[in-house]
MDTraj code that builds the backbone (N, CA, C; nanometers):
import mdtraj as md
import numpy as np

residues = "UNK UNK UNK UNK UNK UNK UNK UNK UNK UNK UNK UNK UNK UNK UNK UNK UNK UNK UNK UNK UNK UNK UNK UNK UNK UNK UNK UNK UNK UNK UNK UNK UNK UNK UNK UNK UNK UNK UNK UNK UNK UNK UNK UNK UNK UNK UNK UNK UNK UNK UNK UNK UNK UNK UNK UNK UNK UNK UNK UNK UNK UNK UNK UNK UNK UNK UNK UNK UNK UNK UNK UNK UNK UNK UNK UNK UNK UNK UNK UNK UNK UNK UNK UNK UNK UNK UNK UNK UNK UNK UNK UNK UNK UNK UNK UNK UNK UNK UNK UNK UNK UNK UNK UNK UNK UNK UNK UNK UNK UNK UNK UNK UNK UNK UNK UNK UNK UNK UNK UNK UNK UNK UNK UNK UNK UNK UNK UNK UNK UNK UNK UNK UNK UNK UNK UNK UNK UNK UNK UNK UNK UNK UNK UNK UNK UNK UNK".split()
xyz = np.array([
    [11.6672, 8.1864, 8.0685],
    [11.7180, 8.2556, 8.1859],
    [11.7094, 8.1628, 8.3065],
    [11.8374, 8.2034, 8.3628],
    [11.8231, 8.0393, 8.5153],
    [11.7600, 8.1168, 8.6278],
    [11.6392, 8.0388, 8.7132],
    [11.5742, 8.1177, 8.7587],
    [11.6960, 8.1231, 8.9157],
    [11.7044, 8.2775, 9.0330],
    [11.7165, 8.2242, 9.0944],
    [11.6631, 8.2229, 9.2594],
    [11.5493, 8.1854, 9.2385],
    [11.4446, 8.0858, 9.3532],
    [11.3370, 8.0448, 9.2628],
    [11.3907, 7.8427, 9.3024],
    [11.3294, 7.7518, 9.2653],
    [11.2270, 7.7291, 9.3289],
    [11.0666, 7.6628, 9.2996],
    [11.0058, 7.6379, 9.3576],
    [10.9794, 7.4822, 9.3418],
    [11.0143, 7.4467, 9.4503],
    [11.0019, 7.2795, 9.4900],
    [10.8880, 7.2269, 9.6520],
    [10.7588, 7.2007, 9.5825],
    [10.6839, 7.2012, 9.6725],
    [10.6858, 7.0341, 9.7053],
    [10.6554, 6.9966, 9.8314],
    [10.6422, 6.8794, 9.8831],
    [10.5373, 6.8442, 9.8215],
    [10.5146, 6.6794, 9.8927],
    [10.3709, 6.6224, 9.8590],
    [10.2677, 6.6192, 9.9138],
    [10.3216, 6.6916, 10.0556],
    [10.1745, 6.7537, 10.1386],
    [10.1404, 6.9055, 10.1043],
    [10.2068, 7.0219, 10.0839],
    [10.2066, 7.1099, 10.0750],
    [10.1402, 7.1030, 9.8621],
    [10.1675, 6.9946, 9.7950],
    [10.1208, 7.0465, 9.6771],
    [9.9697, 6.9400, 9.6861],
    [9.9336, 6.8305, 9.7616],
    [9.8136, 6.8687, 9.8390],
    [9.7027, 6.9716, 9.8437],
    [9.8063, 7.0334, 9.9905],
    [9.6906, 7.1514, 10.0579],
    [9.6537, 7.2273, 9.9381],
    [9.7743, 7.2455, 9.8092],
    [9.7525, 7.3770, 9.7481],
    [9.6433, 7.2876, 9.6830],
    [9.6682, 7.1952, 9.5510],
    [9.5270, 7.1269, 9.4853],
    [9.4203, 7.1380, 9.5562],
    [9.4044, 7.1220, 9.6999],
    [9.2179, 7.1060, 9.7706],
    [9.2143, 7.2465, 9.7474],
    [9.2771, 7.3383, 9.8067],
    [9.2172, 7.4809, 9.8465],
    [9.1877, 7.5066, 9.6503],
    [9.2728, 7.4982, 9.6015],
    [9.2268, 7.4894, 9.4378],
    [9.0541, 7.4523, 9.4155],
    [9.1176, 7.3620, 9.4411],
    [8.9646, 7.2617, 9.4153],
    [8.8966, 7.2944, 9.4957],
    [8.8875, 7.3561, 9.5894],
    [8.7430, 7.4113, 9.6778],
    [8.7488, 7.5654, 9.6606],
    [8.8198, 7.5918, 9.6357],
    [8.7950, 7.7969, 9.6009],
    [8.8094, 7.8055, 9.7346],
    [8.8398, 7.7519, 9.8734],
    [8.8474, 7.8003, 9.9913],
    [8.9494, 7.9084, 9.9837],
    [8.9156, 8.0450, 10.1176],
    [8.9762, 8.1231, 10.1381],
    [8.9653, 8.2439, 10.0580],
    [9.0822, 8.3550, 10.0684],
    [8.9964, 8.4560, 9.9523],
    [9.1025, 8.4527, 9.8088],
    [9.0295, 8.5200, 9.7307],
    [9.0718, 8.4870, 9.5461],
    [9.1978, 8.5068, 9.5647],
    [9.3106, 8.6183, 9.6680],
    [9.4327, 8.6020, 9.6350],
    [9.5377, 8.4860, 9.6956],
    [9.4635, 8.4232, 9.7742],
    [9.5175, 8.2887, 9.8442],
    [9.4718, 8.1783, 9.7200],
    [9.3895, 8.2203, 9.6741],
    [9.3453, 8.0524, 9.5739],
    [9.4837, 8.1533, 9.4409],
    [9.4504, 8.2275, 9.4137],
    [9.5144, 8.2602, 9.3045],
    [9.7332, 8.1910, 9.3215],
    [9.7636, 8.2361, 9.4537],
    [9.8853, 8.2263, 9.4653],
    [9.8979, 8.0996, 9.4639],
    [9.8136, 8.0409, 9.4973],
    [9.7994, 7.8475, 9.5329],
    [9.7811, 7.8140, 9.3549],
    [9.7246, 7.9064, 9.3103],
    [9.7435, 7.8418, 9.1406],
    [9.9063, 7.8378, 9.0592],
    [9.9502, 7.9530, 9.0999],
    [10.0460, 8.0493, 9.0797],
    [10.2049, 7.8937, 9.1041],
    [10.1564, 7.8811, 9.2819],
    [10.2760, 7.7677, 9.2945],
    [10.2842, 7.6471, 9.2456],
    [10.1513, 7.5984, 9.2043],
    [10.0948, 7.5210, 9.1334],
    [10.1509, 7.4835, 9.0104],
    [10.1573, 7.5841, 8.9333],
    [10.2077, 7.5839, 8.8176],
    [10.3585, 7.5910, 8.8182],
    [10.4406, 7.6348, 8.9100],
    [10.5660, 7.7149, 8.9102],
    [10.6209, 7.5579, 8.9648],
    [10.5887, 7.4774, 9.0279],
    [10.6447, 7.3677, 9.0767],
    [10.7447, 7.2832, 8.9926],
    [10.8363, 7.2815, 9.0435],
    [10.9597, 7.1921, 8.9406],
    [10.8829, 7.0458, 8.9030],
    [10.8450, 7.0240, 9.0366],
    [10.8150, 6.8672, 8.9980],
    [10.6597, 6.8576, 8.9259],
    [10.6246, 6.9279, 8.9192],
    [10.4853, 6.9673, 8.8449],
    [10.4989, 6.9870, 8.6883],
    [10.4118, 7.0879, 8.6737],
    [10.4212, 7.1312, 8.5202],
    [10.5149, 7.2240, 8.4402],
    [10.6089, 7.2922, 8.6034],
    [10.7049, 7.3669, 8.5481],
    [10.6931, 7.4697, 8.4170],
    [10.6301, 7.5782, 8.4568],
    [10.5688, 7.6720, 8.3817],
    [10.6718, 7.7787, 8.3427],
    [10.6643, 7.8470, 8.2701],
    [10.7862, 7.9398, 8.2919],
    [10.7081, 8.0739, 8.3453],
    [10.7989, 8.1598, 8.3756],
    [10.6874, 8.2968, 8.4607],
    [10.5989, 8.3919, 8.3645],
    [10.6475, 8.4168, 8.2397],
    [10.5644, 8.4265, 8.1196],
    [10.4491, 8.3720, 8.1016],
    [10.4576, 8.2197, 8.1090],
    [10.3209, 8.2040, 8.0714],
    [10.2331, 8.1883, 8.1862],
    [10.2775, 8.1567, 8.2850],
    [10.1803, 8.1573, 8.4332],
    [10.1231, 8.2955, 8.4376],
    [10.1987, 8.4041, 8.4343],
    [10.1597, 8.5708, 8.4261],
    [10.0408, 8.5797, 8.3040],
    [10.0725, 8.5050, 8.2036],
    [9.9615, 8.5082, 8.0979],
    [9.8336, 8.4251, 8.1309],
    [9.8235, 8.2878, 8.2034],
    [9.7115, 8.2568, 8.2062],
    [9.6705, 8.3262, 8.3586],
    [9.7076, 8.3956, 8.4265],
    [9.6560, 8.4378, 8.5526],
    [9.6528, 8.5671, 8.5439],
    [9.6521, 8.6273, 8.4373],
    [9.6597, 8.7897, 8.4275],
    [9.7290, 8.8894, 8.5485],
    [9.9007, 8.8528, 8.5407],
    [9.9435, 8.8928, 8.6385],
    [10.0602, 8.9468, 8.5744],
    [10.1517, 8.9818, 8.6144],
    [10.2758, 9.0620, 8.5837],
    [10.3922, 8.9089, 8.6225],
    [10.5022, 8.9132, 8.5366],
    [10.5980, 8.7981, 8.5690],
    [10.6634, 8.8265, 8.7003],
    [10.6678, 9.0070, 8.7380],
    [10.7641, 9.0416, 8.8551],
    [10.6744, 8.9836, 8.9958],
    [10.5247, 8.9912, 8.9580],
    [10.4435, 8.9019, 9.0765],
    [10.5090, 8.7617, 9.0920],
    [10.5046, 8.6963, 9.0087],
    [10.5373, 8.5033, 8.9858],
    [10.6887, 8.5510, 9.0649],
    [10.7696, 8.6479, 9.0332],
    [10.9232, 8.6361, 9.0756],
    [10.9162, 8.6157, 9.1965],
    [10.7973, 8.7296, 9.2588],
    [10.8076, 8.7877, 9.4043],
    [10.7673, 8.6662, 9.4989],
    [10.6792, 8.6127, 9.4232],
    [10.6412, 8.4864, 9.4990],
    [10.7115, 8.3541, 9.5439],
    [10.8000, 8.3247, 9.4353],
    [10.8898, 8.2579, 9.4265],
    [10.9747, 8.2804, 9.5232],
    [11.0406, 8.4014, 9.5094],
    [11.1093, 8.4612, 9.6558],
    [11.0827, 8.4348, 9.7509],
    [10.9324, 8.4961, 9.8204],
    [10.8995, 8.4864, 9.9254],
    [10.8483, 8.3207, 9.9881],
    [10.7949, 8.2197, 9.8802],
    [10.8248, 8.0761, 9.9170],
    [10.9649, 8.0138, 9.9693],
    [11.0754, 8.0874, 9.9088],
    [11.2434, 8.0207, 9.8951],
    [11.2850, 8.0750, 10.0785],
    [11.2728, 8.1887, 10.0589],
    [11.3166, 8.2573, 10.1291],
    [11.2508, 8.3178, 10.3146],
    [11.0773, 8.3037, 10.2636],
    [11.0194, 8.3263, 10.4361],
    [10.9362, 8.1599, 10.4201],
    [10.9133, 8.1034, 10.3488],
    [10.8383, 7.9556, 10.3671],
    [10.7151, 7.9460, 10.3067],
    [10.5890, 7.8363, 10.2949],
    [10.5179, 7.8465, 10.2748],
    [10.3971, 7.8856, 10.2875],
    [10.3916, 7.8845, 10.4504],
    [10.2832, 7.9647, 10.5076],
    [10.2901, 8.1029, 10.4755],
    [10.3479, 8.1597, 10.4571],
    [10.3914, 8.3029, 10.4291],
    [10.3567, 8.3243, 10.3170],
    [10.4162, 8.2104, 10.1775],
    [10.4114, 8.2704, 10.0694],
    [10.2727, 8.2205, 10.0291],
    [10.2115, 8.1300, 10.0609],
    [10.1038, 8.1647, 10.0573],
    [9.9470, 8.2586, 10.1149],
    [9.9831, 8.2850, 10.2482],
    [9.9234, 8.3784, 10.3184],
    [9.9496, 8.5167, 10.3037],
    [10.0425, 8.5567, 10.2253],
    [10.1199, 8.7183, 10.2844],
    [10.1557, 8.7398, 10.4140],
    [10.2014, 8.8305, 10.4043],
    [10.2515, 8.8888, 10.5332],
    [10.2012, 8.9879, 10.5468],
    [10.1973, 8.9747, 10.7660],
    [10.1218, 9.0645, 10.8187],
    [10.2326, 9.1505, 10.8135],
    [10.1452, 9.3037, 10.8101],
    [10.2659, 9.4254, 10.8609],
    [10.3106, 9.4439, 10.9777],
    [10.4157, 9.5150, 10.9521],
    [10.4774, 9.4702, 11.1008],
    [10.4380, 9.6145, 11.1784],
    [10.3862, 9.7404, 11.0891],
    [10.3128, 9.8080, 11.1682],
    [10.1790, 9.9039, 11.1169],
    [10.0924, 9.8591, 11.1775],
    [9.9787, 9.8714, 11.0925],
    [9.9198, 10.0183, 11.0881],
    [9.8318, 9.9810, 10.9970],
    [9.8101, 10.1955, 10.9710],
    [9.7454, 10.2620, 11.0984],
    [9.7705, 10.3248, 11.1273],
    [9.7011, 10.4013, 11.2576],
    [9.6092, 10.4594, 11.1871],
    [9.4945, 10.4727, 11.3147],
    [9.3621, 10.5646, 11.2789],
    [9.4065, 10.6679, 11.3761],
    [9.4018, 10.7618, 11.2781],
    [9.3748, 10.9058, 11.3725],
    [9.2310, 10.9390, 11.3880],
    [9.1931, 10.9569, 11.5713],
    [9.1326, 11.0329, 11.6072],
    [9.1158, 11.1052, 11.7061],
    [9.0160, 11.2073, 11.6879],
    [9.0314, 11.3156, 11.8184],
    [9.0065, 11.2856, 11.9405],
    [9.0740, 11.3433, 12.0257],
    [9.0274, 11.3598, 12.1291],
    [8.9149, 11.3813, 12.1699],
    [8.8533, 11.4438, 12.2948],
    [8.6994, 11.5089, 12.3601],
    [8.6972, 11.6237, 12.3049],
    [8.8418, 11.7166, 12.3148],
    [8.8500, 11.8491, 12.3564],
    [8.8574, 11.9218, 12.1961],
    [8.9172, 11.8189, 12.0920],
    [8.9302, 11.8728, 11.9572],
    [8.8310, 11.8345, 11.8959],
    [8.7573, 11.7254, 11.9230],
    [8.6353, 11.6826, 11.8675],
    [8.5124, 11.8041, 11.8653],
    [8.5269, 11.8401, 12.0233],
    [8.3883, 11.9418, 12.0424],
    [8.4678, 12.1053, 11.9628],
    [8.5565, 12.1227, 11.9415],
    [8.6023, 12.2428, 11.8686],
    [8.5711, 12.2135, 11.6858],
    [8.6074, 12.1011, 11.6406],
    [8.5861, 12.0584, 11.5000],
    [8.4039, 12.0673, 11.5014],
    [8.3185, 12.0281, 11.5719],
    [8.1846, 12.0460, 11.6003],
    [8.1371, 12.1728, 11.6243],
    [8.2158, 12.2683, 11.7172],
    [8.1664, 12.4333, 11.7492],
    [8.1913, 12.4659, 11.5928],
    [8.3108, 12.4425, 11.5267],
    [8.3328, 12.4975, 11.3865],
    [8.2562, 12.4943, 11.2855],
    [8.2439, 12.3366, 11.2926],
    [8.0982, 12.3440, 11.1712],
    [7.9777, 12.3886, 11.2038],
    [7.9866, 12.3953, 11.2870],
    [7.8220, 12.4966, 11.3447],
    [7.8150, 12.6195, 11.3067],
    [7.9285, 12.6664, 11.3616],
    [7.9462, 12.8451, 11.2783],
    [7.9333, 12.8972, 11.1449],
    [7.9495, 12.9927, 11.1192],
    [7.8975, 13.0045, 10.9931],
    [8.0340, 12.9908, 10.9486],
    [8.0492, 12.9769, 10.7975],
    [8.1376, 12.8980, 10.6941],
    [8.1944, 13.0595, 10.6672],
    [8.3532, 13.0237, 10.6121],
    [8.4295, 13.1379, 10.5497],
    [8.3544, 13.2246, 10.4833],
    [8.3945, 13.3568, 10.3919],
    [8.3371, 13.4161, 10.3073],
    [8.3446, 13.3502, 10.2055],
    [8.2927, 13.3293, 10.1290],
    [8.2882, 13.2889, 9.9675],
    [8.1842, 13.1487, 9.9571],
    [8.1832, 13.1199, 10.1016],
    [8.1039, 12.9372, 10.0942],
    [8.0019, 12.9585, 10.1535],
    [7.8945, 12.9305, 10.1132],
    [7.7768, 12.8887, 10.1808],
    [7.7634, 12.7609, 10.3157],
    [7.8331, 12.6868, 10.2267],
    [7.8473, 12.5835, 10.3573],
    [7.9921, 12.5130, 10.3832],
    [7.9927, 12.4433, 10.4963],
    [8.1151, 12.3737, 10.5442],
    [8.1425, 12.2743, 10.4187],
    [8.2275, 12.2695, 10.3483],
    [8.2141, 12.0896, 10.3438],
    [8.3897, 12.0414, 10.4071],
    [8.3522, 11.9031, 10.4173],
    [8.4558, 11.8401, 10.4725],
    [8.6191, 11.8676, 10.4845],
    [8.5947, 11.8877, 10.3428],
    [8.7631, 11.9194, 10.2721],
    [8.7859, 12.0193, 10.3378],
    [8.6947, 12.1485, 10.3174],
    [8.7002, 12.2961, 10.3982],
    [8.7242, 12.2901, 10.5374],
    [8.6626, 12.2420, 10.6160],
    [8.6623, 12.2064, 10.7669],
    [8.8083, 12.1319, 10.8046],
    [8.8594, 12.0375, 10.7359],
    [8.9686, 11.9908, 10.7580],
    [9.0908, 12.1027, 10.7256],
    [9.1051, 12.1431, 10.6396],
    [9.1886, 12.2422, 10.5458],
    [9.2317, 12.3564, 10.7226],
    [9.1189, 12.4208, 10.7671],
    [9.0298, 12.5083, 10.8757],
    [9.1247, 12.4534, 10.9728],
    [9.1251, 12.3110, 11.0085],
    [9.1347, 12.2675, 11.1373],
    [9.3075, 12.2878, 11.1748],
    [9.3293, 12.2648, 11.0135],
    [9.4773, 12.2288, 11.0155],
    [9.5548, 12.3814, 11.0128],
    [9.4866, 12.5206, 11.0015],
    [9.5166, 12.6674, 10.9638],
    [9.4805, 12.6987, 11.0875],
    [9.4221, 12.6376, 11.1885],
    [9.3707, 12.6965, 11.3184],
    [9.5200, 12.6377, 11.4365],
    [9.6045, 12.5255, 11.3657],
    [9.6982, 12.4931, 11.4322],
    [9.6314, 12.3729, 11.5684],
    [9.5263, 12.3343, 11.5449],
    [9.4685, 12.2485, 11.6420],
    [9.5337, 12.1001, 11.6137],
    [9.5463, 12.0787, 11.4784],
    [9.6272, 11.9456, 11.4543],
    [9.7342, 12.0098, 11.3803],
    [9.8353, 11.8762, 11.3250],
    [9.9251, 11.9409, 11.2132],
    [9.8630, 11.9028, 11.1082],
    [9.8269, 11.7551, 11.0892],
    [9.7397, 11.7143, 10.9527],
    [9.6416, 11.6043, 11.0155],
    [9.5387, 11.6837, 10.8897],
    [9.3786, 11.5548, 10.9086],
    [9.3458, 11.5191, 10.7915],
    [9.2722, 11.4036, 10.7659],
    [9.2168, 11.3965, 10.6545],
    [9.0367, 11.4473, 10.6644],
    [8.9771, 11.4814, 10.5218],
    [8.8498, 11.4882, 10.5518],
    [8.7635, 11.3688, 10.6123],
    [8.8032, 11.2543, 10.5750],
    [8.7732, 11.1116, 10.6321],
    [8.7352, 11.1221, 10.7733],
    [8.8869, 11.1891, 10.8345],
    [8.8357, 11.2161, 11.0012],
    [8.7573, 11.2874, 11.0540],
    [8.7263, 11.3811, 10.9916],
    [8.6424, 11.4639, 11.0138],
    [8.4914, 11.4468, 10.9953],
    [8.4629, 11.3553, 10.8900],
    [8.3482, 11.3436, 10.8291],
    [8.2791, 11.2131, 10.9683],
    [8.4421, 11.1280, 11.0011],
    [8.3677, 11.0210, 11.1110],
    [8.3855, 11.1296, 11.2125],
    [8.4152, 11.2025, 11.2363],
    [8.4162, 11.3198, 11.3625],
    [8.2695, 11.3239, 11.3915],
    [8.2223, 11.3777, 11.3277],
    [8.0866, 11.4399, 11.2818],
    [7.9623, 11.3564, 11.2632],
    [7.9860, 11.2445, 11.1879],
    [7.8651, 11.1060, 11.2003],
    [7.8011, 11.0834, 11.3382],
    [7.6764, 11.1464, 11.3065],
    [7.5899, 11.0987, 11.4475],
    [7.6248, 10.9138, 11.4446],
    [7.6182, 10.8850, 11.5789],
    [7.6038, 10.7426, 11.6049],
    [7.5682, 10.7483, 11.7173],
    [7.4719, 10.6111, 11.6834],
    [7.3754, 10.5765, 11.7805],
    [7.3343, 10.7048, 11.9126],
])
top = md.Topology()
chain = top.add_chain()
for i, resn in enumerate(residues, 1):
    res = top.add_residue(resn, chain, resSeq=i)
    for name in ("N", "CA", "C"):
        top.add_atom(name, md.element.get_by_symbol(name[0]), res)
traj = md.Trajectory(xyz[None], top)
């Protein structure tokens, strides 16, 4: 099958990748992708994506994706990943919903429960119409005494 994005690394760039190799610098999925181009290099050992996926215990559609993203956004990229372009928001409360999620768990718990737990309190918060959706996560850091 003709691949199509070739990987043709320079002689500085297949370099950087051998040291960071050879020093394990950075974290396992930066050394791993640096193995990955390593192998995939035309002027190298020219691996096919089969067997690179086999000695790196990876899927061939990974080796594809990579390939791509070297051809196509560069090397810094395909070896770093990419940042998102918008990152996960933390939801949290306000003063005014915070001290209501706090009056709540203080009170006594529905019929059937002895006590609040998280899931319940969130479930509560979201039936009281105070948010539209929470996770118990937020609630549970709602609630964490600190300092």
């Amino acid at each position: 099958m003709n691949k199509k994005y070739i990987v043709r690394l320079t002689k500085k760039e297949r370099e950087e990748l051998s040291e960071l190799v050879k020093r394990l610098s950075g974290t396992a999925q930066k050394v791993r992708r640096a193995q990955i181009l390593l192998k995939a290099d035309v002027r190298g050992p020219n691996w096919t994506d089969k067997r690179i996926a086999e000695a790196f215990s990876c899927r061939v559609q990974t080796i594809e994706n990579l390939r791509m993203r070297l051809v196509t956004e560069g090397f810094d990229v395909a070896l770093q990943g990419k940042q998102r372009e918008t990152p996960p928001r933390k939801k949290c409360l306000d003063g005014k919903l915070e001290a209501q999620v706090i009056a709540l768990r203080l009170g006594s718990p529905p019929k059937g429960y002895s006590n609040w737990s998280l899931r319940l309190l969130a479930e509560h918060v979201v039936e009281l119409g105070l948010v539209d959706s929470i996770s118990h996560e937020t609630i549970r850091q709602t609630l964490k005494k600190t300092g």
